[in-house]
C-alpha positions as a Markdown table, in Angstrom:
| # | Residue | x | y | z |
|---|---|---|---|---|
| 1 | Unk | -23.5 | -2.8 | 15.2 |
| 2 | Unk | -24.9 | 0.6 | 14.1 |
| 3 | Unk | -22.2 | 3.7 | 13.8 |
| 4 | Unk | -23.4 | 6.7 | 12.9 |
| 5 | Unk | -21.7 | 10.0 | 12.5 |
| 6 | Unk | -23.5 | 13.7 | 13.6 |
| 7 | Unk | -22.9 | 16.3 | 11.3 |
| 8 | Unk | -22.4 | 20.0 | 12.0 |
| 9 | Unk | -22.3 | 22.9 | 14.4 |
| 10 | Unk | -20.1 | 20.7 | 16.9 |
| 11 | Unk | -23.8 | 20.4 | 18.3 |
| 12 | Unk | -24.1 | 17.8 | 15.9 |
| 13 | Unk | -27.9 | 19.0 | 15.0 |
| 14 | Unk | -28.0 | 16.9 | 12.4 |
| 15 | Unk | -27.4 | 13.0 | 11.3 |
| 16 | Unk | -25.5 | 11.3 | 8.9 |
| 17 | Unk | -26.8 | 7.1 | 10.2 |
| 18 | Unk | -26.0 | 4.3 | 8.0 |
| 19 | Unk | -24.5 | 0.3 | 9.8 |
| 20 | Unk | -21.0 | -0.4 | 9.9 |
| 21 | Unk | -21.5 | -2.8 | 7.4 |
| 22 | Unk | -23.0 | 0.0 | 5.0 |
| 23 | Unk | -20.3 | 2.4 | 5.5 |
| 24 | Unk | -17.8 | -0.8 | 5.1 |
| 25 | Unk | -19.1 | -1.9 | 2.0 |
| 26 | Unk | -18.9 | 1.4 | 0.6 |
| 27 | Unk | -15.8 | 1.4 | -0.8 |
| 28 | Unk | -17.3 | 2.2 | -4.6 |
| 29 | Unk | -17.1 | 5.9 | -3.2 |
| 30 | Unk | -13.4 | 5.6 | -3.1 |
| 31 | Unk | -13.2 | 4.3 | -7.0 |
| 32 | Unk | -15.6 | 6.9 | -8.0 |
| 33 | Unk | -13.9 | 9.0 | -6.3 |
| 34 | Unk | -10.1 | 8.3 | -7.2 |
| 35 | Unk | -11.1 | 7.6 | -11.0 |
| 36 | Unk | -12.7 | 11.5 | -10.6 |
| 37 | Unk | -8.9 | 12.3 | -9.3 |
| 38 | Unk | -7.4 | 10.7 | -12.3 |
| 39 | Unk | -9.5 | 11.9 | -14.7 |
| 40 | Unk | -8.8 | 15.4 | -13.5 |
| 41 | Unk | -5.0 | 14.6 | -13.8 |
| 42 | Unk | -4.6 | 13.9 | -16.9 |
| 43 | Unk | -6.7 | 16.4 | -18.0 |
| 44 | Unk | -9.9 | 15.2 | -20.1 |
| 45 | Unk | -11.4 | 17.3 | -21.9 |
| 46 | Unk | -14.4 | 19.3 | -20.8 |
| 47 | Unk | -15.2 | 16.6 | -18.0 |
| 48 | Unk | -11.7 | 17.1 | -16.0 |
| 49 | Unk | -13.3 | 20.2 | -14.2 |
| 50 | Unk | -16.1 | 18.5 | -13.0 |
| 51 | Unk | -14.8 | 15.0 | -12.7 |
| 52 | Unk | -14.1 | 15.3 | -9.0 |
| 53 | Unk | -17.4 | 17.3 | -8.6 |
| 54 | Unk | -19.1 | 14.2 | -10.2 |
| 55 | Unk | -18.0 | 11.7 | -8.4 |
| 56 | Unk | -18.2 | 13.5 | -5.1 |
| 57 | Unk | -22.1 | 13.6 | -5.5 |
| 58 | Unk | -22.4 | 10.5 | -6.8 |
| 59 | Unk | -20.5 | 8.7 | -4.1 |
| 60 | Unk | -22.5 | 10.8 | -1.4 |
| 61 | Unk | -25.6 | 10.1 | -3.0 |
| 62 | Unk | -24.3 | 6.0 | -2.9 |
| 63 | Unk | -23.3 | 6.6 | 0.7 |
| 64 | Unk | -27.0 | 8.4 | 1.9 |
| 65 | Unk | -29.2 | 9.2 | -0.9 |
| 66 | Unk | -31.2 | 12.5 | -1.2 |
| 67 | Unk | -31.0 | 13.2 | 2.2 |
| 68 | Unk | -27.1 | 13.3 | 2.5 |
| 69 | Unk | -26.9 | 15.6 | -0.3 |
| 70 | Unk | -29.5 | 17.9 | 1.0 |
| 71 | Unk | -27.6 | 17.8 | 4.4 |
| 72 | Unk | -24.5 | 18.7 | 3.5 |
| 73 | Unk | -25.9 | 21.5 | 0.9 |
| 74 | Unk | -27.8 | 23.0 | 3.8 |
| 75 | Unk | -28.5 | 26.7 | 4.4 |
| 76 | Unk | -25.2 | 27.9 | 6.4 |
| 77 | Unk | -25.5 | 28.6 | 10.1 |
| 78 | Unk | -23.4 | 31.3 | 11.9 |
| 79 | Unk | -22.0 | 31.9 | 8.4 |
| 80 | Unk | -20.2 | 35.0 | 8.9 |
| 81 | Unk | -18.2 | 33.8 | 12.0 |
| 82 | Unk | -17.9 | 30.5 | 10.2 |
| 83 | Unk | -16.4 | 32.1 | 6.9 |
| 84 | Unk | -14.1 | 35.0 | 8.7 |
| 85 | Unk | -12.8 | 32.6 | 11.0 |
| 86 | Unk | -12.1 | 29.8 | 8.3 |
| 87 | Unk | -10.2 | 32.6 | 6.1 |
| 88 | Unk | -8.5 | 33.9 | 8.8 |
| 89 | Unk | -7.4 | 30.4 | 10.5 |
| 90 | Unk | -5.9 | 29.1 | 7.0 |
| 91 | Unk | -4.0 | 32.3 | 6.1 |
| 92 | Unk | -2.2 | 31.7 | 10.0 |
| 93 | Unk | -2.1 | 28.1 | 9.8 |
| 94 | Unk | -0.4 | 28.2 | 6.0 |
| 95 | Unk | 1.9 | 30.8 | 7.2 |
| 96 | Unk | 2.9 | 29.1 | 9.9 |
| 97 | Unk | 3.3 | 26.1 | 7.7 |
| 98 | Unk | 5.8 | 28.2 | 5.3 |
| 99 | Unk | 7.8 | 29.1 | 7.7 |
| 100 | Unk | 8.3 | 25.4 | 8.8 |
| 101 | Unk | 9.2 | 24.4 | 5.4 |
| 102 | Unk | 11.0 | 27.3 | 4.6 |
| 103 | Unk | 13.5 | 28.1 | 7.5 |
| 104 | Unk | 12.8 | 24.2 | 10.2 |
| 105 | Unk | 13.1 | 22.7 | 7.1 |
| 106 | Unk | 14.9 | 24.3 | 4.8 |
| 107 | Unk | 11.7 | 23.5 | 1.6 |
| 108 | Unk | 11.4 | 26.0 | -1.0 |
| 109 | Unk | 7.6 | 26.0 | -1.9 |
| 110 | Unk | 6.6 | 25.7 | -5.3 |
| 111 | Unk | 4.2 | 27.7 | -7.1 |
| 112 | Unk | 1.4 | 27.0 | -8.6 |
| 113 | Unk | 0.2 | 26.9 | -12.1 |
| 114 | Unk | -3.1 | 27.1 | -12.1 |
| 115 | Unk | -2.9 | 30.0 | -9.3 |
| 116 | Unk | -0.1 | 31.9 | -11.2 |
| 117 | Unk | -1.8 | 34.9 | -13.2 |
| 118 | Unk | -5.5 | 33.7 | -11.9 |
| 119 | Unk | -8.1 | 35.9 | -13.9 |
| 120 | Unk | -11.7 | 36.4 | -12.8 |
| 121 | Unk | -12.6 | 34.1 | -15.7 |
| 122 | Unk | -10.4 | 31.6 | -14.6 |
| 123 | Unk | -11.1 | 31.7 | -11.1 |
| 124 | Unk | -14.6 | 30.9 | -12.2 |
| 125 | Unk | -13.6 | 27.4 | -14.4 |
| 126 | Unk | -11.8 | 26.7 | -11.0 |
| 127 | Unk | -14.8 | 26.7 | -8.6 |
| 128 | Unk | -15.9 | 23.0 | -10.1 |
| 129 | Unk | -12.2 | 21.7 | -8.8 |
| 130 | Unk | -12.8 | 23.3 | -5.8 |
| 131 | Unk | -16.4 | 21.5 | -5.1 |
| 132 | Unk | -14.9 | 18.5 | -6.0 |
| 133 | Unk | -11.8 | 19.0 | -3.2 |
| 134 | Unk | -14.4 | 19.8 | -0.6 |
| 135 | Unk | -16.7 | 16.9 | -1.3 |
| 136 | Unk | -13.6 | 14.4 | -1.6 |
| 137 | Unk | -12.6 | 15.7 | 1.7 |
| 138 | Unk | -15.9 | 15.6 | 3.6 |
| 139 | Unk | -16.8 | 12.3 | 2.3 |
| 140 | Unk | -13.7 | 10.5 | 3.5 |
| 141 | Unk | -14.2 | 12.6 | 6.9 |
| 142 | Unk | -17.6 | 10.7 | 7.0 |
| 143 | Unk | -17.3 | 7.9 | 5.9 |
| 144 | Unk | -13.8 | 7.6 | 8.4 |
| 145 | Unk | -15.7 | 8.7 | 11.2 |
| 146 | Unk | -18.5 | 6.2 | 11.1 |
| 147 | Unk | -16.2 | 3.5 | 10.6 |
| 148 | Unk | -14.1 | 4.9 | 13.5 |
| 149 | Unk | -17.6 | 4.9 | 15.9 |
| 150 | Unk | -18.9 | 8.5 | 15.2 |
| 151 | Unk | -17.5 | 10.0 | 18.6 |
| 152 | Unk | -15.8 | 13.8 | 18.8 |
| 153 | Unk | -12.4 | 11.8 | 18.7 |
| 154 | Unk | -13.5 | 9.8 | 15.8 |
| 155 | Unk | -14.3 | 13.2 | 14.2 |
| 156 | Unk | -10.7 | 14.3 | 15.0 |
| 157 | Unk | -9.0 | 11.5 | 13.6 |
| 158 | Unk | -11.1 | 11.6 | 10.5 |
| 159 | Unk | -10.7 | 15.4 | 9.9 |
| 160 | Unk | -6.7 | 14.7 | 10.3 |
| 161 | Unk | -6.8 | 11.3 | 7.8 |
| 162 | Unk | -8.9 | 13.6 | 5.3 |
| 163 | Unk | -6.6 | 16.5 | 5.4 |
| 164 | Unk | -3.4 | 14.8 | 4.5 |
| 165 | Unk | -5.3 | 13.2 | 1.4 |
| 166 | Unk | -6.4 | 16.4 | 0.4 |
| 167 | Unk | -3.0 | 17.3 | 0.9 |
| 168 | Unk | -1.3 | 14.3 | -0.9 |
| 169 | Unk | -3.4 | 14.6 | -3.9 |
| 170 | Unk | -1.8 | 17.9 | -4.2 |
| 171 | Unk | 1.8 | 16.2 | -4.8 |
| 172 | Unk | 2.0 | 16.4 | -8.4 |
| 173 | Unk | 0.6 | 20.3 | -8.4 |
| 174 | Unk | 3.6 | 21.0 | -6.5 |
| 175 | Unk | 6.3 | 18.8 | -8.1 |
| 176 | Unk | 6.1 | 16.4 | -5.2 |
| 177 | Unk | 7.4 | 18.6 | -2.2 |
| 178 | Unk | 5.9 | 16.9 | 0.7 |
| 179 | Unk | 6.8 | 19.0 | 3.1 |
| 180 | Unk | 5.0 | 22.1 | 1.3 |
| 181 | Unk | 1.9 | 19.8 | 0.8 |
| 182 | Unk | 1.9 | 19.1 | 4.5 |
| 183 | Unk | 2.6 | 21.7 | 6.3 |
| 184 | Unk | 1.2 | 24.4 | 4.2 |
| 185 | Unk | -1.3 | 23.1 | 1.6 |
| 186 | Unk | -2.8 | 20.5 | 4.0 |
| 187 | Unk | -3.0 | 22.4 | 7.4 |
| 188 | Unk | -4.6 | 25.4 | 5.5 |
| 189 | Unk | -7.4 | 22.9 | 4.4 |
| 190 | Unk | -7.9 | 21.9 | 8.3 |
| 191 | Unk | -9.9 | 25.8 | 8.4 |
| 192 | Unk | -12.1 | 24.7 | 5.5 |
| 193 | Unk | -13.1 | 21.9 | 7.1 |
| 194 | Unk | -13.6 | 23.4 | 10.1 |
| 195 | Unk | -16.1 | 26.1 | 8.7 |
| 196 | Unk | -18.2 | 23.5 | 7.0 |
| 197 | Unk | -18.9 | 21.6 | 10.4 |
| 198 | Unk | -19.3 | 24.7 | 12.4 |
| 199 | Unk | -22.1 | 26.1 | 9.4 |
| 200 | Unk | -23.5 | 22.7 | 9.1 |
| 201 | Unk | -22.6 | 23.2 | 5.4 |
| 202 | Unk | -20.5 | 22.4 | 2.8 |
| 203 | Unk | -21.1 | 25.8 | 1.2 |
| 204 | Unk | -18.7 | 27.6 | 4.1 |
| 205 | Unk | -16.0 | 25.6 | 3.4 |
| 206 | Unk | -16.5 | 26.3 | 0.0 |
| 207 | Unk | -16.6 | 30.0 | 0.2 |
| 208 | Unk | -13.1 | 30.0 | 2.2 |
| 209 | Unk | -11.5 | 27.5 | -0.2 |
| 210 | Unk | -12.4 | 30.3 | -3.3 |
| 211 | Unk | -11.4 | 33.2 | -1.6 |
């Protein structure tokens, strides 16, 4: 049986195609993957930056060679709108997801360290991580999709699963507080992926995720 998942735009102009049996089999991308994770955890040397980075190519280049890379690397479509309604959608969404864990729940949110006192400079040794948490996030998204049949409520399902990983792999930044890593860090991410799908490029999501 063939699945296949269309990528971008919500006109789905272009196509990510590989069998179910492919995208099954592919579960190497999830080690490369999760030893990328680890490796940025406990802080290697030099490669943690770029660990996630790393693996997220390599896995996507496992899961559809050149052409997948190229893909979701594109040239942004409807980038403006795409951008300023990605930024705009996770500053609302996060802020609606303080006040949930703040006052439904009763959550303080914890800060974060890497944020705290952010200089230019080190915004800059930060944009690796970042690749690396879009790519984690829009490979799972793919690859769940396809296994899920590739239809617009495959691509729902897949953008939810993908955002709470994004958002659990986030537990240990913020001393385990699941309900901040939920309901703020993880539906803030829902935007980024959102802007990368409507641009037909990574590189949207991207740009939000920085700013």
């Amino acid at each position: 049986m063939s699945i296949y998942l269309n990528f971008g735009g919500f006109s789905f102009e272009k196509t990510f195609y590989r069998t179910y049996e492919q995208i099954s089999s592919s579960s190497i991308t999830l080690i490369l993957l999760l030893a990328g994770f680890l490796a940025l955890s406990f802080g290697l040397p030099i490669i943690a930056p770029f660990s996630l980075a790393i693996a997220g190519f390599i896995s996507l280049y496992i899961l559809f060679g050149k052409k997948g890379i190229s893909y979701t690397f594109s040239k942004p479509q409807k980038i403006v709108s795409s951008y300023f309604a990605g930024l705009i959608g996770a500053y609302i969404f996060a802020g609606v997801g303080i006040i949930i864990t703040k006052i439904l729940l009763g959550s303080s949110p914890n800060s974060n360290s890497v944020a705290d006192g952010m200089t230019i400079f080190g915004l800059l040794k930060t944009i690796p991580m970042l690749l690396g948490e879009e790519l984690i996030t829009i490979i799972l998204l793919i690859i769940i999709a396809n296994l899920l049949g590739g239809t617009r409520k495959a691509i729902i399902v897949a953008v939810i699963i993908s955002t709470l990983i994004f958002g659990f792999l986030h537990l240990p930044t913020y001393d385990w507080n699941f309900a901040q890593v939920i309901f703020i860090i993880a539906a803030a991410r829902i935007p980024f992926t959102l802007a990368s799908l409507r641009s037909d490029s990574l590189y949207t999501g991207l740009l939000v995720h920085i700013t």
